[in-house]
C-alpha positions, 0 to 999 in steps of 0.5 A, spaced: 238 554 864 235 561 867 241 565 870 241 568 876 239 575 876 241 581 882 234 583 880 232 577 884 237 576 890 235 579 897 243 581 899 243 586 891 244 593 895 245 600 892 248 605 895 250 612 892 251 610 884 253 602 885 251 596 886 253 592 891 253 584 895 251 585 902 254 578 903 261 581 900 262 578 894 265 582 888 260 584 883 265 587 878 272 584 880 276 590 876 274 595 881 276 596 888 270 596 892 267 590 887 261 594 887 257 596 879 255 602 876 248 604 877 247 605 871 246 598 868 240 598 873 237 604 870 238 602 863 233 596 866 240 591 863 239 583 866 245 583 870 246 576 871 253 577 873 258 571 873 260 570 880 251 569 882 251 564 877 252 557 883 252 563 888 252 559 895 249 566 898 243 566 893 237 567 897 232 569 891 227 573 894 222 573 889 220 570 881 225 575 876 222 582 873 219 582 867 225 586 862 218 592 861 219 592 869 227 595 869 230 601 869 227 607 869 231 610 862 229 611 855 222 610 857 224 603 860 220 602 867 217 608 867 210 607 870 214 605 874 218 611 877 212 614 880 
């Protein structure tokens, strides 16, 4: 079965450098604010995080990125930039 990735939920938002649910749920329970560093998304990494997986509030906004489509470091995703 494919994981659910934050690359495909409409509620994945970034603020500032972090990732976060706008639907409340704790991205990274080890932190306070739940949220993820943004560099896991810079590096293009897949974020299938383990709490989206069977997420009621999943709400797929369109079909996964293409791993040459994410991020923007070390040459991953940078047609993309501009």
């Amino acid at each position: 079965m494919k994981k659910l990735t934050l690359y495909e939920c409409s509620h994945a938002r970034v603020r500032s450098d972090s990732i976060y649910c706008d639907a409340g749920l704790p991205l990274s329970p080890g932190t306070v604010a739940g949220s993820l560093g943004i560099k896991r998304l810079a590096r293009g990494e897949p974020l299938a995080i383990r709490i989206c997986q069977g997420c009621r509030y999943f709400d797929r906004m369109g079909p996964p990125l293409l791993p040459e489509e994410r991020g923007w470091l070390n040459g991953i995703g940078a047609h993309l930039k501009s």
